[in-house]
C-alpha positions in Angstrom: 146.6 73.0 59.1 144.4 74.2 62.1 141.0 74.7 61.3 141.7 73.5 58.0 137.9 72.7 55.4 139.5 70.8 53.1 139.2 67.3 53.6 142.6 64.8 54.0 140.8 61.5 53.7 139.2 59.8 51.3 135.5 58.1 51.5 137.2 54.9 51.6 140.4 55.5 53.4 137.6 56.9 56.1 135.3 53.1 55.3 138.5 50.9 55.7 139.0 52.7 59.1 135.4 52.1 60.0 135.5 48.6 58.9 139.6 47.7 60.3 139.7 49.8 62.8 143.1 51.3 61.8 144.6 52.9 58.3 148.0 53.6 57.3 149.2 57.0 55.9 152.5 58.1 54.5 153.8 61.2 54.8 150.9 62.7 57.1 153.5 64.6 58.9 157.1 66.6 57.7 159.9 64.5 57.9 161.5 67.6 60.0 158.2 67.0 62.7 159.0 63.8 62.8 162.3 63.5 63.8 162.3 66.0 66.4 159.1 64.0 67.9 161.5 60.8 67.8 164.6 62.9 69.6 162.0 64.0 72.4 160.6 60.7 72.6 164.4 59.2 73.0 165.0 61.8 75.7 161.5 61.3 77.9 161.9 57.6 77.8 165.9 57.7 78.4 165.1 60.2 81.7 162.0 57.4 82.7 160.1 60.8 83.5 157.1 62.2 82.0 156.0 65.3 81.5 154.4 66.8 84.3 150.8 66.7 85.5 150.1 70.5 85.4 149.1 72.9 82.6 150.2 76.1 82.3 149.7 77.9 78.9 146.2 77.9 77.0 146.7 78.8 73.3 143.8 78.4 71.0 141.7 77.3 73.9 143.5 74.1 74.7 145.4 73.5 77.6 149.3 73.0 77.4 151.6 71.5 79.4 155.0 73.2 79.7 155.6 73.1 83.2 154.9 76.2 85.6 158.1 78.3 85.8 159.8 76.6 83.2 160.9 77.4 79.2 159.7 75.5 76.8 161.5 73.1 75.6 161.7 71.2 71.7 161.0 68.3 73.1 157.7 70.5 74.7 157.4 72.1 71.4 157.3 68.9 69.2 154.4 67.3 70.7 152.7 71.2 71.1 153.4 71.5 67.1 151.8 68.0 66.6 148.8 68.6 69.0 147.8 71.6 67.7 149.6 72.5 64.1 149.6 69.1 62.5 147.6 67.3 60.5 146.9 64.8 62.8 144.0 66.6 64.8 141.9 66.7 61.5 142.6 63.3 60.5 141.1 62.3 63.9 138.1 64.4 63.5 138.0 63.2 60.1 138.0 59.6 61.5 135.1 60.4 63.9 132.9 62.3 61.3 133.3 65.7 63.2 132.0 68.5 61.1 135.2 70.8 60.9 133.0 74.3 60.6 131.8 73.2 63.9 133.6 70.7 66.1 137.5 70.0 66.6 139.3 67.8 68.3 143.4 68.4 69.5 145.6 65.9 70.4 147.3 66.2 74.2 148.4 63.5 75.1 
């Protein structure tokens, strides 16, 4: 999906997000993506810890959090799958009526 031209949104799925403030879509992401985000949600919020505060890796010019010194994790790879792989990047750019052939936007946090 990354650096994707072809438009996900329609003109009035983008007007009904302009107008509500908020649209719903179905099956945006894989099913497999989405569990695994779940499962790594489940486990941050069952340890009451977050992610640490550093970044470490760059890949395609954003900054990633992995933690210095240690492997990456699914849980770490889930959200670094949705930030950067997913859909959901050029729905927001979509949303804000960023030109894709010339502006991006990734998802951190």
């Amino acid at each position: 999906m990354f650096g994707s031209t072809t438009q996900i949104l329609r003109t009035d799925q983008i007007e009904a997000y302009t107008r509500d403030g908020f649209i719903v879509m179905r099956d945006l992401l894989p099913t497999e993506l989405v569990d695994r985000l779940s499962r790594a949600g489940d486990r941050v919020a069952e340890r009451g810890q977050k992610f640490p505060s550093f970044f470490s890796v760059v890949e395609r010019g954003v900054l990633f959090d992995c933690g210095i010194g240690e492997p990456r994790s699914d849980d770490t790879m889930a959200f670094r799958e949705a930030a950067l792989f997913s859909a959901i990047p050029q729905v927001c750019a979509e949303l804000m009526r960023l030109d894709p052939l010339r502006q991006n936007v990734r998802v951190l946090r």
